[in-house]
C-alpha positions as CSV (number, residue, x, y, z in Angstrom):
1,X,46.9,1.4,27.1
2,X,50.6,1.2,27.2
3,X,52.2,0.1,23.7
4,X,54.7,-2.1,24.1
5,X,57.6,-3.6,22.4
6,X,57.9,-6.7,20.2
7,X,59.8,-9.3,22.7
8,X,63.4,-10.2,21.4
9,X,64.6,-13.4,22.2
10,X,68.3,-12.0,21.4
11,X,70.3,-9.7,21.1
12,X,73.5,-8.7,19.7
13,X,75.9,-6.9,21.5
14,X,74.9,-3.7,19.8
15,X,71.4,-4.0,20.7
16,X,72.2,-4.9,24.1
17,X,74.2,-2.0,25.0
18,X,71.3,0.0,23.3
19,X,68.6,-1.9,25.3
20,X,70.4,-0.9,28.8
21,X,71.3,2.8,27.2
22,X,74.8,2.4,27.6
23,X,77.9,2.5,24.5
24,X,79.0,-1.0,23.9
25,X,82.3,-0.4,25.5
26,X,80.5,0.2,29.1
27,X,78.6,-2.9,28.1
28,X,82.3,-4.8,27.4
29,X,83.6,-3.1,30.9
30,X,80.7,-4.2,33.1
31,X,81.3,-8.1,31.0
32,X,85.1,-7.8,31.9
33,X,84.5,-6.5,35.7
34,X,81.4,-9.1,36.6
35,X,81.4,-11.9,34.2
36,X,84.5,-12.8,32.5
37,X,87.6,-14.3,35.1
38,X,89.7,-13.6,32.0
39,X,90.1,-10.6,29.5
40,X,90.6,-13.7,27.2
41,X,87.3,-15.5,27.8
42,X,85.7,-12.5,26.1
43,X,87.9,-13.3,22.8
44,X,87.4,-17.1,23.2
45,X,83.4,-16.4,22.0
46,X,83.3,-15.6,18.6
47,X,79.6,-13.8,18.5
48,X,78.4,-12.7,21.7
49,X,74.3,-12.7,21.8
50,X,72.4,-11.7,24.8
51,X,68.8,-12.9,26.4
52,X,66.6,-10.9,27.8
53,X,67.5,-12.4,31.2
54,X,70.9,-11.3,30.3
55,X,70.2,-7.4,30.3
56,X,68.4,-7.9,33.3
57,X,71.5,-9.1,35.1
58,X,73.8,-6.5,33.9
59,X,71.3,-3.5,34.9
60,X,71.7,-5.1,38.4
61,X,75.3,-5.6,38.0
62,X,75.5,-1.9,36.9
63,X,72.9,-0.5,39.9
64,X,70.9,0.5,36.9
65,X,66.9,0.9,37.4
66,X,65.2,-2.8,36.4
67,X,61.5,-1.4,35.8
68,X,60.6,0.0,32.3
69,X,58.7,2.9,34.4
70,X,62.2,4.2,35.7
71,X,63.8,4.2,32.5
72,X,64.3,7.4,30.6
């Protein structure tokens, strides 16, 4: 049986850079390169929170592996 985590409905932005394994400032980069249109959109939102549908996004934004099997 495989144990499994708890499902989060969010996350901060901590957390999310933890979740996909990468330091929150490659998590801000990969925002600013594929999200954002503006470097000031990103200071326009006060707290940031993430979905789980978010993280999956941003690992294919950042060619990073999407099953839980290919993750170190």
């Amino acid at each position: 049986m495989l144990a499994t985590r708890p499902t989060k409905s969010q996350f901060s932005e901590t957390e999310a850079a933890e979740e996909l394994g990468i330091s929150v400032e490659r998590l801000r980069t990969l925002i600013r390169n594929h999200v954002v249109e503006k470097d000031e959109d990103l200071t326009n939102v006060p707290v940031t929170t993430f979905q789980p549908s978010d993280l999956l996004i941003l690992r294919l934004l950042a060619g990073m592996p999407t099953d839980p099997r290919q993750m170190g």
